[in-house]
Backbone as JSON Lines, residues from 0, in Angstrom:
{"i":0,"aa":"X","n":[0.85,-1.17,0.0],"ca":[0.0,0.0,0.0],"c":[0.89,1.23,0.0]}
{"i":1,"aa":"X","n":[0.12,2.3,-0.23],"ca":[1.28,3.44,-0.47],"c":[0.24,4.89,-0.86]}
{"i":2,"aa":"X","n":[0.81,5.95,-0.51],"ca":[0.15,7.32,-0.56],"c":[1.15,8.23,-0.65]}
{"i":3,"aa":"X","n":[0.86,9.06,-1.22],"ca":[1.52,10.47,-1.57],"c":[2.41,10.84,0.34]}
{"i":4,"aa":"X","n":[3.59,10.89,0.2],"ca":[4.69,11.52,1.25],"c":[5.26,13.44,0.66]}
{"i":5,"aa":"X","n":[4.75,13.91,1.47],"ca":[5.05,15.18,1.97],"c":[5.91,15.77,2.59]}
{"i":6,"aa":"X","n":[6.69,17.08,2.0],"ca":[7.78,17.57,2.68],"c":[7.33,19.46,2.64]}
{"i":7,"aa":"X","n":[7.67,19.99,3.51],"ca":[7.52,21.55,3.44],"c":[8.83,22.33,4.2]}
{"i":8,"aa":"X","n":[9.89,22.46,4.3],"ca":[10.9,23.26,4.91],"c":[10.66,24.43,5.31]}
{"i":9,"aa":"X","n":[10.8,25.42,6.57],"ca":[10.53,26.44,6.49],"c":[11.94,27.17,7.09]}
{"i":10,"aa":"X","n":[12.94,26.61,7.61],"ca":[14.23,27.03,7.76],"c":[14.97,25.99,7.84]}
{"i":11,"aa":"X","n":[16.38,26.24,7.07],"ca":[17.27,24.75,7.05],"c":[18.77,25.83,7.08]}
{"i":12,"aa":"X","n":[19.78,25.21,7.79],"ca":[20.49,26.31,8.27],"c":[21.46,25.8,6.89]}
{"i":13,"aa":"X","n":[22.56,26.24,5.85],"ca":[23.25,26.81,4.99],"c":[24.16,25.03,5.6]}
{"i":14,"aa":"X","n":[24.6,25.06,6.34],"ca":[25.36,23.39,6.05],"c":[24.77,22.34,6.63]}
{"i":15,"aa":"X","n":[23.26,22.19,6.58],"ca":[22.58,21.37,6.41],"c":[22.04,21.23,5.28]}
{"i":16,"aa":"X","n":[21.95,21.65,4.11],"ca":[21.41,21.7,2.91],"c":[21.27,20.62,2.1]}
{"i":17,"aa":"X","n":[22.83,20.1,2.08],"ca":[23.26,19.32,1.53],"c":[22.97,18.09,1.71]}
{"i":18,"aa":"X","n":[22.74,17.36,3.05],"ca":[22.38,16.38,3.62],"c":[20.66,16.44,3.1]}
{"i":19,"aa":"X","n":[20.31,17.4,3.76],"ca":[18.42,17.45,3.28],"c":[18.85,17.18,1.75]}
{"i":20,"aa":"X","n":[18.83,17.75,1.05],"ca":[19.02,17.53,-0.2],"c":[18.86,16.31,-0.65]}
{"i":21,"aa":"X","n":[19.94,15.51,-0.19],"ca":[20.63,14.14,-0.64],"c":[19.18,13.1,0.15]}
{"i":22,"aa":"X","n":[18.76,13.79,1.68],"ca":[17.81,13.14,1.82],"c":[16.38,12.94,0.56]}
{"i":23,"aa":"X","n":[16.57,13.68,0.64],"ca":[15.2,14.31,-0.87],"c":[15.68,13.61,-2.21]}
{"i":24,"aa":"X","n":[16.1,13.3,-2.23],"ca":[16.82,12.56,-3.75],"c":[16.83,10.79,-3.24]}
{"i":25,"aa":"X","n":[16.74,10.52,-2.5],"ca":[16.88,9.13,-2.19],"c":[15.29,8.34,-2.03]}
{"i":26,"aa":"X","n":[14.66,9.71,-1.36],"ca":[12.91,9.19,-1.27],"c":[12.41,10.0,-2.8]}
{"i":27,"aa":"X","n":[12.86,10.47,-3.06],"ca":[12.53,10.76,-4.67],"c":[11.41,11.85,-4.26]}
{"i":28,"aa":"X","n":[11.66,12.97,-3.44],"ca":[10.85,14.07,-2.77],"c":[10.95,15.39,-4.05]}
{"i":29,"aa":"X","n":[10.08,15.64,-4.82],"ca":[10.67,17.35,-5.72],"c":[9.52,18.19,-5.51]}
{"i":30,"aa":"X","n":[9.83,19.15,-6.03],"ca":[8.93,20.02,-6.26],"c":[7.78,19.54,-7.48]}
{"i":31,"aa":"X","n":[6.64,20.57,-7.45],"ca":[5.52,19.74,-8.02],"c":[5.83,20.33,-9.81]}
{"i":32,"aa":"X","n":[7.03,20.77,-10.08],"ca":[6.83,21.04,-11.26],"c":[8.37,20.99,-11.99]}
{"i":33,"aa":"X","n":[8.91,20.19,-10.56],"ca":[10.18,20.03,-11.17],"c":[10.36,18.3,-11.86]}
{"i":34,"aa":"X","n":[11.02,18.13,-12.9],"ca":[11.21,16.78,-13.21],"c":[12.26,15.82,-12.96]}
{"i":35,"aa":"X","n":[13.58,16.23,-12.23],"ca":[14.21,15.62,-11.44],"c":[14.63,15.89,-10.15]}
{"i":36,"aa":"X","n":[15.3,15.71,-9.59],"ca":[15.7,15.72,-8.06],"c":[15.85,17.48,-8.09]}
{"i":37,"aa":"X","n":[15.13,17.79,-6.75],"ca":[15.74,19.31,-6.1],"c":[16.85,19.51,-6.23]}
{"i":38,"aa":"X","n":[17.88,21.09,-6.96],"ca":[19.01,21.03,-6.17],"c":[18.84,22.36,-5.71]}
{"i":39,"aa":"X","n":[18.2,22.17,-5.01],"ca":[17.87,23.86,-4.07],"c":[16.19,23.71,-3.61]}
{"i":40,"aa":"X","n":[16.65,24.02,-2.36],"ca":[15.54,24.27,-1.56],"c":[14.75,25.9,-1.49]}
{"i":41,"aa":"X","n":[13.44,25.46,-1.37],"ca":[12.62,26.84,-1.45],"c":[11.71,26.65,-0.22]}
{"i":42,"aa":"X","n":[12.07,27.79,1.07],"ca":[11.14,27.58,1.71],"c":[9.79,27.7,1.59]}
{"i":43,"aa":"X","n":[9.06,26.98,2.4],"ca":[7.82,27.01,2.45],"c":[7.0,25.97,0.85]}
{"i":44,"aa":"X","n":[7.95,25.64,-0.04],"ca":[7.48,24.82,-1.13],"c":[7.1,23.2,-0.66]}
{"i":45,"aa":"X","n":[6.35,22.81,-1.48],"ca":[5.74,20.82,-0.81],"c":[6.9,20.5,-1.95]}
{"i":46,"aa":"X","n":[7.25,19.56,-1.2],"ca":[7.96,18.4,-1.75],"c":[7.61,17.26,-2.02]}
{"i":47,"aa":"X","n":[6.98,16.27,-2.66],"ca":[6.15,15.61,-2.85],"c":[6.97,14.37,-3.93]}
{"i":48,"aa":"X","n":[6.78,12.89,-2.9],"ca":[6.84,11.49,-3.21],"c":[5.53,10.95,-3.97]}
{"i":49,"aa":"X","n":[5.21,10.65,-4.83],"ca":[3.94,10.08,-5.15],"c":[4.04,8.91,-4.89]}
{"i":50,"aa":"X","n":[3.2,7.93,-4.14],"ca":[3.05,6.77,-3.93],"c":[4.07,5.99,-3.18]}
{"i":51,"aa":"X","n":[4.42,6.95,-2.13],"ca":[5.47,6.36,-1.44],"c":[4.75,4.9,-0.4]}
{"i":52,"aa":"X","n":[5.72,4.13,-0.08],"ca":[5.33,2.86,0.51],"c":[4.87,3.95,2.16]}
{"i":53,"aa":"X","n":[3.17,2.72,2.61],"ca":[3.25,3.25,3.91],"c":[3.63,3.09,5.09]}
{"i":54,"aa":"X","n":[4.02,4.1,6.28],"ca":[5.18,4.03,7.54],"c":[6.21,4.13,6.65]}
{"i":55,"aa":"X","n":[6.64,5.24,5.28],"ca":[7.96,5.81,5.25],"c":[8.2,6.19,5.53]}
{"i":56,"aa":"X","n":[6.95,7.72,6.27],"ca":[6.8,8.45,7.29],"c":[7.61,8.81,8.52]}
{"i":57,"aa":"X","n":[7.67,8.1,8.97],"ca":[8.47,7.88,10.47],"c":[10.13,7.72,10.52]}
{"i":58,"aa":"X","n":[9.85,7.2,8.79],"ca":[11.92,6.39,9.0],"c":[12.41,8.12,7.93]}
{"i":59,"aa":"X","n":[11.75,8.58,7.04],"ca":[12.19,10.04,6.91],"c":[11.99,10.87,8.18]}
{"i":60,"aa":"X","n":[10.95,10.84,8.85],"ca":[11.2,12.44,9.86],"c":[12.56,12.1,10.87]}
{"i":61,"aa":"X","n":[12.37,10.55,10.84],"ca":[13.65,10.37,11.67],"c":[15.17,10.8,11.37]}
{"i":62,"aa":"X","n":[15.08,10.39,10.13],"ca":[16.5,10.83,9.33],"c":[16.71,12.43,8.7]}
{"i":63,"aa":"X","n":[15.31,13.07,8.75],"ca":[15.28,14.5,8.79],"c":[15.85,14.93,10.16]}
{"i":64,"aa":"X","n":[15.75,14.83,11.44],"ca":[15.71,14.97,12.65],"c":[17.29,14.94,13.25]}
{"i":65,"aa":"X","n":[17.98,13.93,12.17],"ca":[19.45,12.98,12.28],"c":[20.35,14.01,11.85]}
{"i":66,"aa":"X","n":[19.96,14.28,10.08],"ca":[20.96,14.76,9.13],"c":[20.6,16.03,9.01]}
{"i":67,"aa":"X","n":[19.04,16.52,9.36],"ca":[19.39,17.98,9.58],"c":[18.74,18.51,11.18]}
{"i":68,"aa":"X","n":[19.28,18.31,12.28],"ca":[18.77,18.56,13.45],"c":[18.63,20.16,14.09]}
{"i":69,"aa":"X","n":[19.03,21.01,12.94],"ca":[18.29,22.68,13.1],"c":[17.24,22.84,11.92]}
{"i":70,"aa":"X","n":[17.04,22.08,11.3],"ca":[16.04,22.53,10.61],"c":[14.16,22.61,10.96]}
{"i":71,"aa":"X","n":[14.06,23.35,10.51],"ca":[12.1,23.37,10.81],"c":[11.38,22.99,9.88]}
{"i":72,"aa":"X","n":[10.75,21.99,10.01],"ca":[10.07,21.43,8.81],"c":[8.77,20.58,8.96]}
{"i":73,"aa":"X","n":[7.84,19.87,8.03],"ca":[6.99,19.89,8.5],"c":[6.78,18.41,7.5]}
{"i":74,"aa":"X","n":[6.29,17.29,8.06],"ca":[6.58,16.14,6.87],"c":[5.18,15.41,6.89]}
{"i":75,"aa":"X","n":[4.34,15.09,5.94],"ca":[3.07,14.11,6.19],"c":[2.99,12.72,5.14]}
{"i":76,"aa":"X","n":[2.05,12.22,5.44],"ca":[2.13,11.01,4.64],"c":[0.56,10.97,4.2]}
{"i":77,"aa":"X","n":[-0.3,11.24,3.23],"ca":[-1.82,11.41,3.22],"c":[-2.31,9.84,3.61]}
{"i":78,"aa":"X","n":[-3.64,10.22,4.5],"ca":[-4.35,9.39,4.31],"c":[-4.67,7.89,3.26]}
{"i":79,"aa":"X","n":[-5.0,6.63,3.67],"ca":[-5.01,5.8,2.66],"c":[-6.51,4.63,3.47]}
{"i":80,"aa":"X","n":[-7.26,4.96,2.51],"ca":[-8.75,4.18,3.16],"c":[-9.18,4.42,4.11]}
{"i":81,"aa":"X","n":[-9.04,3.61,4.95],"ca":[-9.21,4.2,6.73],"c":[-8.64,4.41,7.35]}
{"i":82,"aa":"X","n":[-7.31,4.4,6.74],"ca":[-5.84,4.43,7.52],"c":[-5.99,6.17,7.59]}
{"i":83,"aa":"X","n":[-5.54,6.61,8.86],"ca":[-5.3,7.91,9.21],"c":[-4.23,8.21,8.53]}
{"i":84,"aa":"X","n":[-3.89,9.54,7.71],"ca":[-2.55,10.57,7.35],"c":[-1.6,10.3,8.64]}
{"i":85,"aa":"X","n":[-0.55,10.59,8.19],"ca":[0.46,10.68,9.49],"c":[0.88,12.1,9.12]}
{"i":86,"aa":"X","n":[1.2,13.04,10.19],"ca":[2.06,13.95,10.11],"c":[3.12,14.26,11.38]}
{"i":87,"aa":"X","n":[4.18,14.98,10.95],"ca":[5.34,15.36,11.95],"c":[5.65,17.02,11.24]}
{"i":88,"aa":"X","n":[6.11,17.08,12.4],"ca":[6.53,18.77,12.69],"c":[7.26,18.28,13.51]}
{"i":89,"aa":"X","n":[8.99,19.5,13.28],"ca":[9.73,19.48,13.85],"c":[10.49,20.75,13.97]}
{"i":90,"aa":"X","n":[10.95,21.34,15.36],"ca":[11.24,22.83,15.59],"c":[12.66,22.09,16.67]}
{"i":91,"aa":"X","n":[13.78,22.58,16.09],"ca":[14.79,22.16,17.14],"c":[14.35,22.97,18.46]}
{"i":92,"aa":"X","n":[14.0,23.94,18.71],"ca":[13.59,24.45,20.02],"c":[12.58,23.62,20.78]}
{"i":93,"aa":"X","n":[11.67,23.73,19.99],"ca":[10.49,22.68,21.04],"c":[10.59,21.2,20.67]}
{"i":94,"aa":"X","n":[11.24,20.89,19.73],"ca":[11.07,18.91,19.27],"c":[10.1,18.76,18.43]}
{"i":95,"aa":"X","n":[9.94,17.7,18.48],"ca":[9.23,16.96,17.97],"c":[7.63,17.07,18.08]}
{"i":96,"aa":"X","n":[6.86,16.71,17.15],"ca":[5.4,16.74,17.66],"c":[5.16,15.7,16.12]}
{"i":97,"aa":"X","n":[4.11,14.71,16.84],"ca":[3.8,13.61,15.43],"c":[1.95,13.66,15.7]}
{"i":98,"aa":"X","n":[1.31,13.05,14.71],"ca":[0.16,13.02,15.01],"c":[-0.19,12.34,13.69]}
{"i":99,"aa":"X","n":[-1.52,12.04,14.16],"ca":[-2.47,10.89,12.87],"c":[-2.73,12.23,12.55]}
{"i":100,"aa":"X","n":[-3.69,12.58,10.77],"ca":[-4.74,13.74,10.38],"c":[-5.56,12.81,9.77]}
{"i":101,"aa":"X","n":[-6.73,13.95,9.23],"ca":[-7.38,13.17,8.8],"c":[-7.78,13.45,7.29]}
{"i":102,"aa":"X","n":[-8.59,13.14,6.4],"ca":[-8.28,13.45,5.2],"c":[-8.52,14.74,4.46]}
{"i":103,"aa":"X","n":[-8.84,16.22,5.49],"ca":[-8.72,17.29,5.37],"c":[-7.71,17.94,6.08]}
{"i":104,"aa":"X","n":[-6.28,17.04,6.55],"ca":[-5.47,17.84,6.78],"c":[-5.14,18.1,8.41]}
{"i":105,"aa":"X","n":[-6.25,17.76,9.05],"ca":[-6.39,18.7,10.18],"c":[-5.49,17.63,11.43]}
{"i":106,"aa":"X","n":[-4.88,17.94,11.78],"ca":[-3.99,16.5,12.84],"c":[-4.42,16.26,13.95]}
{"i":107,"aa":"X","n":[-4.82,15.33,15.02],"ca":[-5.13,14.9,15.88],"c":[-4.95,13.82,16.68]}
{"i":108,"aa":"X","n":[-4.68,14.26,18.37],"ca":[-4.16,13.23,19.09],"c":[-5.23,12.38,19.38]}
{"i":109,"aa":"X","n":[-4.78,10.65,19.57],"ca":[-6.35,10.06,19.68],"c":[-6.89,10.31,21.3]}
{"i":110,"aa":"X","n":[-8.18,10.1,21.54],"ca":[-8.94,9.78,22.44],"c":[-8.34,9.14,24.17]}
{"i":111,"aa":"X","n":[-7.79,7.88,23.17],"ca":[-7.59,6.69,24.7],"c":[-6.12,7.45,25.15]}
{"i":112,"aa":"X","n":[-5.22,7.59,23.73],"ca":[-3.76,8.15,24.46],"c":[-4.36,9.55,25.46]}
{"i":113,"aa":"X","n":[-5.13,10.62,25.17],"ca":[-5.37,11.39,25.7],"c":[-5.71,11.12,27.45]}
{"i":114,"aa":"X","n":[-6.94,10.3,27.37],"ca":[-7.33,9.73,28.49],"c":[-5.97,9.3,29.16]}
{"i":115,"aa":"X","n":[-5.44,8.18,28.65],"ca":[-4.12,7.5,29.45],"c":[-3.62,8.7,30.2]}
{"i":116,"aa":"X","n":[-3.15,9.64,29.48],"ca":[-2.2,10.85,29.83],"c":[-2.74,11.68,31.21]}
{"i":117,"aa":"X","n":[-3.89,11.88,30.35],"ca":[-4.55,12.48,31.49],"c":[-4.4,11.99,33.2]}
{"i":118,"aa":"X","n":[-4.86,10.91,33.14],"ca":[-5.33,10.18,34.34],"c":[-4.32,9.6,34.52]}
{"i":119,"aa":"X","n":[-2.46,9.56,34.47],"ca":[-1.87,9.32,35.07],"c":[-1.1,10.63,35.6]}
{"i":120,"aa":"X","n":[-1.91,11.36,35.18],"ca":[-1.09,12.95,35.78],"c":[-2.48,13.33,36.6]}
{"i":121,"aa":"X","n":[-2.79,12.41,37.35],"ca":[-4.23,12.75,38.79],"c":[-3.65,13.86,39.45]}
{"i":122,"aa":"X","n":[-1.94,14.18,39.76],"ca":[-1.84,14.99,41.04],"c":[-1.39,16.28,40.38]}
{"i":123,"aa":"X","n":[-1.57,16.56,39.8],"ca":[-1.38,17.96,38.45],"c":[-2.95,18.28,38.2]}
{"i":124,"aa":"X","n":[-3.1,19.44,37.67],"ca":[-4.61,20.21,37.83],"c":[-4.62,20.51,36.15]}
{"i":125,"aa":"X","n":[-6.04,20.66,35.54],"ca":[-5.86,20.55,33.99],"c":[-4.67,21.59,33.69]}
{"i":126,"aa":"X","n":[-5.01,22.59,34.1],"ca":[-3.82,24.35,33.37],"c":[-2.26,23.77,33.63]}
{"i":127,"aa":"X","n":[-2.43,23.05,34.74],"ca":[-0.73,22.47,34.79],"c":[-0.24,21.78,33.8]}
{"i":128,"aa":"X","n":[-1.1,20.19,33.61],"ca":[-1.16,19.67,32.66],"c":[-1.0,19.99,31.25]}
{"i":129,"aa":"X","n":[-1.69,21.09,30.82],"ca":[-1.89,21.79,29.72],"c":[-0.38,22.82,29.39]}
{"i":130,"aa":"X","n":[0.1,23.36,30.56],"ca":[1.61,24.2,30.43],"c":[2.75,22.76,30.86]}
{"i":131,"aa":"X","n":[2.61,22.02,30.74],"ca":[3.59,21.11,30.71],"c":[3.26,19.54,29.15]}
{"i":132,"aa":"X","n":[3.32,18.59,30.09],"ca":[3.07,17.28,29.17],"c":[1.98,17.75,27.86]}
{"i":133,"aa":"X","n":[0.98,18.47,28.43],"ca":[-0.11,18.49,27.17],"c":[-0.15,19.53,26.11]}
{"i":134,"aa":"X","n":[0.86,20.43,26.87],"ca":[1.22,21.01,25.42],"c":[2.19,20.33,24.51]}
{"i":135,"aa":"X","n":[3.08,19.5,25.13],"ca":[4.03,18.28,24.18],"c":[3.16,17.62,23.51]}
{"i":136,"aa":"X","n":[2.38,17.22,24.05],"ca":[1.01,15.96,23.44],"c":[0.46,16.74,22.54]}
{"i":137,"aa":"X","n":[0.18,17.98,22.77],"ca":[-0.8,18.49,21.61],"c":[0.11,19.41,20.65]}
{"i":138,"aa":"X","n":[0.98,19.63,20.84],"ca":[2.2,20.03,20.06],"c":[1.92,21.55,19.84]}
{"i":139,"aa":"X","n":[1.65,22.21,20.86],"ca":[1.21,23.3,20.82],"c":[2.13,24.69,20.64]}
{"i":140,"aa":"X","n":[3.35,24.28,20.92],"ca":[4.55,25.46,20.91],"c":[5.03,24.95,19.14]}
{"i":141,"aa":"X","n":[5.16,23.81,19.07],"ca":[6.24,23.21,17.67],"c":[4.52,23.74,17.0]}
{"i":142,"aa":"X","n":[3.57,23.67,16.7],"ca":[2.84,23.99,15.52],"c":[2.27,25.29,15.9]}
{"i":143,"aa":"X","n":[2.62,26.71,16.69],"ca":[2.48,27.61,16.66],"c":[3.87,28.28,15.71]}
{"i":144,"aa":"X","n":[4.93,27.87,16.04],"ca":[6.39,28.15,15.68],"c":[6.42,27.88,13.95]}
{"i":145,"aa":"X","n":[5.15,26.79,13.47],"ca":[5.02,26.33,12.22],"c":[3.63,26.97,11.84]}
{"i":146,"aa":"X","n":[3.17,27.47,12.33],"ca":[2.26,28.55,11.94],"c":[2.74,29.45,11.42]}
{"i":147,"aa":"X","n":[3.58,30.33,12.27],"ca":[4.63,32.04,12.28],"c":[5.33,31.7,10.61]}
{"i":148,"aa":"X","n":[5.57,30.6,10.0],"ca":[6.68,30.18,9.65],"c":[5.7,30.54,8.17]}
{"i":149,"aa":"X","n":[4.7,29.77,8.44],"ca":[3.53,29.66,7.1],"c":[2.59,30.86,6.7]}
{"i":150,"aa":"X","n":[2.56,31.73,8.0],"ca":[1.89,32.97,7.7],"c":[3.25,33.93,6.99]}
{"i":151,"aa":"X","n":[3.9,33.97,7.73],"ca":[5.11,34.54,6.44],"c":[5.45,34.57,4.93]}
{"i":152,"aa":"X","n":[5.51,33.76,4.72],"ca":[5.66,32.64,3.95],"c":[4.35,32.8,2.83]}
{"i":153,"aa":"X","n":[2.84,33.16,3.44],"ca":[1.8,33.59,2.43],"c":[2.28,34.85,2.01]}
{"i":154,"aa":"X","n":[2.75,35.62,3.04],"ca":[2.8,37.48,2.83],"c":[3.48,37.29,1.42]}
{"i":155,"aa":"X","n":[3.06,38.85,0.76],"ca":[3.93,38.88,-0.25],"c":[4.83,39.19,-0.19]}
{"i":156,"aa":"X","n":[6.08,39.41,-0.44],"ca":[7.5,40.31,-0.1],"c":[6.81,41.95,-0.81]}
{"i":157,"aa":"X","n":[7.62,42.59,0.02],"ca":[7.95,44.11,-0.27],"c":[8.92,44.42,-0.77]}
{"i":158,"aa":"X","n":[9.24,44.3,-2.7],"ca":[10.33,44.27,-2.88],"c":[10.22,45.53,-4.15]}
């Protein structure tokens, strides 16, 4: 089985390039109008695998995470039947944040993990909860930081 794999960069520091790059050429990641491998990155552009095998997901954000560990970027895998999208966001400041979406995009932590979380943090009060573990869980600093990144990124330049 297999679905379209997703890439979006929104900062990659000048000697990490090269590595992303080489990553992007190996999963066969380009731009949507380019016909062979990237050799230059454009922030904020999709990078796009068609029909990549599924759970490639996880073994790229990992090796994104490896070979470029300042970069900010944002990686998904679409939806396939009932199978949930996977997505990852990654901000070297805040980490990591992964999540299922669903087939409009929108990402979400499940139900029972929530519950689990919850109710083993009994001696913590929700607002605590919420400024600690559950903003990790809900990835609330890494996809504000990837918000800032994407509203930019629409603006037009003033040139």
């Amino acid at each position: 089985m297999s679905a379209d794999l997703q890439l979006r960069t929104h900062a990659v520091p000048a000697d990490e390039v090269v590595a992303l790059l080489d990553l992007m050429r190996e999963h066969r990641l380009h731009g949507e109008y380019e016909h062979g491998p990237a050799v230059a990155l454009t922030p904020g552009q999709v990078y796009r695998a068609r029909d990549a095998a599924l759970g490639l997901c996880e073994e790229v954000a990992a090796r994104l995470e490896e070979d470029a560990p300042n970069a900010v970027f944002e990686l998904w895998q679409d939806p396939h039947w009932s199978a949930d999208g996977h997505y990852h966001a990654y901000v070297p400041k805040w980490g990591h944040f992964e999540a299922g979406y669903d087939a409009e995009g929108v990402p979400h932590v499940g139900v029972h993990e929530l519950i689990q979380r919850l109710s083993s943090s009994s001696d913590v009060s929700l607002g605590g909860w919420m400024a600690g573990e559950g903003a990790g869980l809900l990835g609330i600093a890494v996809l504000a930081v990837v918000g800032e990144y994407r509203a930019q990124q629409r603006q037009p330049s003033s040139s």
